[in-house]
Structures are given as C-alpha cells and as structure tokens.
Residue, then its C-alpha position, 0 to 999 in steps of 0.5 A: x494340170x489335175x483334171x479336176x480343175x477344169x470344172x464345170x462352172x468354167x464351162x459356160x464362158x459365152x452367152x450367147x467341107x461333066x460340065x463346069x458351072x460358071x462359079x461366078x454368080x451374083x451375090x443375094x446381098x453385095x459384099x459387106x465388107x473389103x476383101x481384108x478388114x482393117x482390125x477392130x482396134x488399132x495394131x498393137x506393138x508384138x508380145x514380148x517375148x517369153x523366155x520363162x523356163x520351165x512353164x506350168x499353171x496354163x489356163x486351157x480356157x485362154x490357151x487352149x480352148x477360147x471361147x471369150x466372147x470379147x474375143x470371138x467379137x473379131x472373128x465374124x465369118x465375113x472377116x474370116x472368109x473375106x480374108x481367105x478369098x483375098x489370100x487366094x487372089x483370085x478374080x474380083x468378079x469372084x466375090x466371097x458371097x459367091x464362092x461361099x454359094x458355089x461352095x455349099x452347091x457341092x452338097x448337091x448332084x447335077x452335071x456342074x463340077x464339084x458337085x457331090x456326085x463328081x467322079x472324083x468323090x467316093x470313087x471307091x464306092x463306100x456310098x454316101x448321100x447325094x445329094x444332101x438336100x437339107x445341106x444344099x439349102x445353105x447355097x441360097x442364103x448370105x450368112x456374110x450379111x448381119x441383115x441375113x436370118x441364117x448367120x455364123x457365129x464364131x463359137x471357139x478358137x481352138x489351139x492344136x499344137x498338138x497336131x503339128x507333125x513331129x517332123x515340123x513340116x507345119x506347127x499344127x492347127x489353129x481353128x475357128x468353129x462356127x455355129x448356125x445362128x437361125x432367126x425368124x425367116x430362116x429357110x430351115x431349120x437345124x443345126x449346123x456348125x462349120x469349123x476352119x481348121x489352119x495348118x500354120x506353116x514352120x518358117x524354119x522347116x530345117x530346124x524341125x519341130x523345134x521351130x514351132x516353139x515360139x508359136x507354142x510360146x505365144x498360146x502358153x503366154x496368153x495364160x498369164x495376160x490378164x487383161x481380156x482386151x489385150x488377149x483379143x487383140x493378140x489372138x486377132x494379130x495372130x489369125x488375121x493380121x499378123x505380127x503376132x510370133x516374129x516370122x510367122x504368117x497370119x493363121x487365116x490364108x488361103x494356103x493354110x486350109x489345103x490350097x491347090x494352085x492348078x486343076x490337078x494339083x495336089x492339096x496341102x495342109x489344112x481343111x475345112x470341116x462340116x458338122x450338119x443336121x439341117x432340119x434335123x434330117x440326118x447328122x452329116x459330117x464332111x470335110x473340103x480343102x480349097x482348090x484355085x484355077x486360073x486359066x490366066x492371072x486374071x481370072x482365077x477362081x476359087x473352089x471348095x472340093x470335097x476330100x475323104x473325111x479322114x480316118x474313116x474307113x468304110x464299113x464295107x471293108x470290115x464287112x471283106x465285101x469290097x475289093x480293098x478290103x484284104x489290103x486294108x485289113x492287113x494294114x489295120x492288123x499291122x497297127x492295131x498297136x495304136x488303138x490298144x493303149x489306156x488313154x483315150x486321148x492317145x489311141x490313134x488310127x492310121x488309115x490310107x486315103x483310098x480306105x476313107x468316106x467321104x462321109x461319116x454319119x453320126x446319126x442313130x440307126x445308121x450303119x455308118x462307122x458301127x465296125x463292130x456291127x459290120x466286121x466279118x468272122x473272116x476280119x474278126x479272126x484277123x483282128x485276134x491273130x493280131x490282139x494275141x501277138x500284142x498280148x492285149x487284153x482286148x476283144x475283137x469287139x473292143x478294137x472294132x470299138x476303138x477304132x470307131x472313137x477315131x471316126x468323125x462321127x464316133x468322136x462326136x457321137x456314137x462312141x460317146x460312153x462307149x466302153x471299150x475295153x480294158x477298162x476304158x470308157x469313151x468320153x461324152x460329147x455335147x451331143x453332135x459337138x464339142x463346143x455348143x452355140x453358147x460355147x459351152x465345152x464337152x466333157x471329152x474336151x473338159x476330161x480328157x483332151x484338154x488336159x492332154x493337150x496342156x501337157x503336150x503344150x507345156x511339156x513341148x516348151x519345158x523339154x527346150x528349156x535346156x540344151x539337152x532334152x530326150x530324143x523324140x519320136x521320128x515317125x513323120x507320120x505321127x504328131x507330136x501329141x501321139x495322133x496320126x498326122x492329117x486325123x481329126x482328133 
C-alpha cells in the first residue's frame, strides 16, 4: 500500500511489566466482575473462511492497528485481566485486584520477593531505579473498578503477525494497549500505559509457519467486513472467547504472555510491557512475564516478575568498563549486518539476555541507551574493522545510533528524528508512545511500520496462493517480518 494513504485525517479514530510476601492481600473494592465475562453480545457463528488469492487493498486501520472505539468497548482491563487470572488457575483467594496489586509492588525495594531489588533483577549490575516510587503508587489503587479515579483504557489492539518466528513455533503477537485514565481524586498524576503483548501459539507447529495462515487470513479478512459491529464481535471471538480461526485458542490466556508453571521454570512466549512517567518524574519502560506457584493445586498463586527488557543492552558494556563487555562486543561486531540496511523498518539488534537492562529510560538528560555518548575509542575501533569488512558506508556513530533505534526507549523517543546515516532518518513517535489516549498513531506507525507490516501480512498470504513459492529464511532466531525473535519492535 502507498505510504501516502495512510493520511493524517485517518489518525484521529478515537475520541476519547529474601522473605516471601503473602500475595493474597484483600482487595480495596471486591472484584466487579466473574473470573471470565460472559461476551457482550451474544456468540456469533465463525467467519467464513476466505480463500481469496491473491489479496491486497488491506486497511491497516482494520487489520493492523484498531483502535475503533466500538471495538475497544470490549476490551475493559478488568475483562482483560479477570480472564488471565482465571487462565492461570490459580486459588480463589487470589483475586485479580490482588495480583494486580501485588503486581505493581514489584516497583519497589523491601525484603518481599519480586520486589525490584531481588537477586534475580539486573544481576549483572547495569543499574536501574529502585525503587521506582512514582510507580509503586500504582499498588494502592483498583483500576479493575469503574468507580475508581485511576483507570485503564484500551487504546489499540495491535496485530504482529509479523513477529511470528519463521520457524512457526508461535504466529506472532497479538496486543492490547492501555492508557491511564486520571479523574478528579487520583493519587498522582502522569502518564501511563501498560500493553499485553500475546504470543498465540501454532496448533500445527509441524506444519511450520505455514500453519499460521489462517490466523494472518482472519486480520486481512477483516478489511473487507464493512459492518463495525460485526469487526468487533470478531475481534472480541479472537482475543476473549474464542472461535474465531478454527483450532486456535483465544489470544488472551495466561500462557501467552510467558507463563512459568513452578518457581524455577523457565518462561515462554509473550509478555507484558510498562511505559511509565507517573507524575512526570521520569519516563520508565520495563517489560514482565507471568510466573504460577502452587505448593499444591489448591493454592496456586500468580505473580508478575520483571524480565530484562529486551534489546537493550547496557551502556556500560559500550563504555568496555563491565566484565561482559569484550564478549558482547564481539558478538555486536559479528552482526552489525542487521543494523546497516536502508530501512527503518528493517534494522534488527540481536542482543544475548545476559547483555539486557531491565530498564530502559527514555528520559532526556539521562545517559540510558545513548551508545554513542557511552561507546570507547577501544569499541569504536572494533565497530570500524567491522562497517570496513561490510563496506558500509556508515560511521561509528551512525551504528551506535541505530543500534539505540532497537531500544525500548529509542524507539519510543530518543531516536525520534535521529538521523542515522546513509541517509536514513528515524522515524517520529507520539512523544513517549505510539498510539496516545485518544488512539491517535505515530508518524512511525503511519510511515514506516505499518506499511511494512501490511506488506509482510499480504505478502505472507499471497506466497501460499500456489503450491510452489520461494524458500524462506531458516534462521529460527528471525521473524518472518526481518526482526529478531523476542524484540520489541
């Protein structure tokens, strides 16, 4: 689709992450709602199946990016997260206002477990805020009750098929974006959002990726639906109730967002994001997956535990002052491949864990994720034995540059209108988001992702209109849309 359709008269379409602590605490307000709402409207029959091949003419507004507020009407946070606790099963003296709490008390530092100050978070030692004070004021509020003057409001459900690994061992992501909503008595002020990013799981896993089809089929499909009331009512099948792509769960379960079953388990797919600047202190990002313990069935408890925000490696191993950083920047060296192209929408950091922050700050002034500021003579000399084997007509600086587009932070803000060489210029958010409380999208979204990802979603469907279609990348650490596997971006 031509870039130029994606116009700015299409943006305003919506008006409006020791000593163990009990986590079961008592609610402010009693839960509003069941652990699983019955829909809004009653279950309507599956879509049809589409067979149509080759496709094209795809909305992004309707496929891609929704932010249709007859549609986001189904998506109330207490739905959204009522249905992750009763996916977890866990104890009904858990309830959902008290995981939600317990949750937002990781923010700060004291002897409970899963606190930010634990040994497990940032046990390399890249440094963050902890506590996070302004954050941690989130514990003492109900945002699952409408009578309550802090809310979140869906703002976005967001379709990244594009991530979906090209190994098919899931089909991408599928989110939801929240945004505070502060009325008259709220405990602070700020901004907030928070966004549930679902990894939906291949049925078929030994077909590949190629058993993700009908699920890009459904979004594409939805372009052509031109009844509102009917989109929703599909879009709230296929993230609440299910039915709505034959043999695939609904988007919002528990497992989806990383689910670890047992203290030492290791997480899977999906997470939860955090994009905060309560009372305007400082502009935090961080990222949680969901871990269940249960010292028998009936008392299995759910937690959200921090996780290294992906692709953000720590400046301090740019700076060669941490006892990772010869090993990282041998690695960084060795792909710089992915963050020398001519499209934004393309470049691609593939960063080990144990490199990540589980931080990244977005804040002006702060030296978080400003490479180019931190990286020594020693690692700029690496980086040009490196650009000089590629023949890239890049500088130092132009790399260090690209590589903080891949951050949390520098997606979101730092690297907006960065220019980073080879005359490519990063593209401009919101402002600290990419979709606002009103719904309205990026430039970055409006120019350059959405556009790609259309391509990605079409071009996904049109190569199996036929039996024969060209050989795919096989690097399983790779998406089927050019990122790395697990990124943000």
């Amino acid at each position: 689709m031509p870039r130029l359709a994606l116009t700015v008269s299409l943006l305003l379409v919506a008006a409006a992450g020791c000593v163990e602590r009990d986590p079961i605490d008592p609610p402010i307000d009693p839960p509003i709602e069941p652990p699983i709402d019955p829909p809004i409207d009653p279950p309507i029959d599956p879509p049809p199946v589409v067979t149509t091949c080759p496709v094209s003419g795809t909305s992004p507004f309707a496929s891609l990016a929704v932010t249709d507020p007859e549609v986001l009407a189904r998506f109330g946070f207490a739905r959204v997260f009522d249905r992750i606790r009763a996916t977890a099963a866990v104890t009904s003296a858990q309830s959902s206002v008290a995981i939600y709490q317990a949750w937002w008390r990781t923010f700060g530092a004291s002897a409970a477990l899963g606190d930010c100050d634990d040994p497990g978070v940032d046990p390399e030692g890249y440094g963050l805020r902890c506590p996070r004070t302004p954050e941690l004021a989130l514990a003492s509020v109900n945002p699952l009750s409408p009578a309550s003057p802090v809310r979140l409001v869906p703002v976005g459900l967001f379709n990244r098929l594009d991530l979906a690994p090209v190994d098919g061992r899931h089909c991408g992501e599928y989110r939801i974006v929240y945004a505070l909503a502060l009325s008259p008595g709220a405990p602070f002020g700020g901004r907030g959002f928070v966004i549930f990013e679902a990894a939906l799981p291949n049925p078929t896993p030994a077909a590949g990726v190629d058993g993700c089809l009908p699920v890009a089929r459904f979004w594409q499909a939805l372009s052509a639906e031109p009844d509102p009331g009917v989109r929703a009512a599909r879009l709230e099948q296929f993230y609440l109730t299910g039915g709505a792509v034959p043999g695939f769960p609904a988007v919002v379960d528990a497992h989806h967002y990383g689910l670890a079953d047992g203290a030492g388990a290791a997480f899977g797919a999906g997470q939860i994001r955090t994009n905060m600047f309560v009372d305007n202190v400082e502009w935090g990002l961080r990222e949680f997956k969901l871990r269940r313990r249960c010292a028998d069935p009936a008392t299995c408890r759910l937690t959200f535990e921090h996780v290294a925000a992906k692709a953000n490696p720590a400046e301090a191993l740019f700076a060669g002052t941490h006892p990772r950083s010869a090993a990282f920047l041998a690695g960084f060296v060795a792909q710089l491949r992915g963050l020398v192209g001519g499209d934004a929408a393309t470049l691609a950091l593939d960063v080990p864990e144990v490199a990540d922050t589980f931080e990244s700050v977005a804040t002006p002034g702060t030296a978080n994720v400003r490479y180019a500021a931190r990286a020594s003579v020693a690692t700029r000399a690496e980086l040009q034995r490196g650009l000089l084997a590629l023949d890239a007509p890049l500088t130092t600086t132009n790399v260090l540059a690209r590589a903080t587009t891949q951050t949390c932070a520098g997606c979101h803000e730092v690297s907006s209108n960065a220019d980073l060489g080879g005359g490519l210029r990063w593209p401009p958010s919101n402002g600290f988001t990419h979709v606002d409380e009103s719904g309205q999208l990026s430039p970055a979204l409006l120019d350059v992702f959405l556009p790609h990802r259309l391509d990605v979603l079409e071009g996904f469907i049109n190569a199996r209109c036929g039996t024969a279609r060209p050989r795919e990348a096989s690097d399983p650490r790779l998406t089927i849309g050019g990122g790395v596997v697990g990124n943000a971006n």
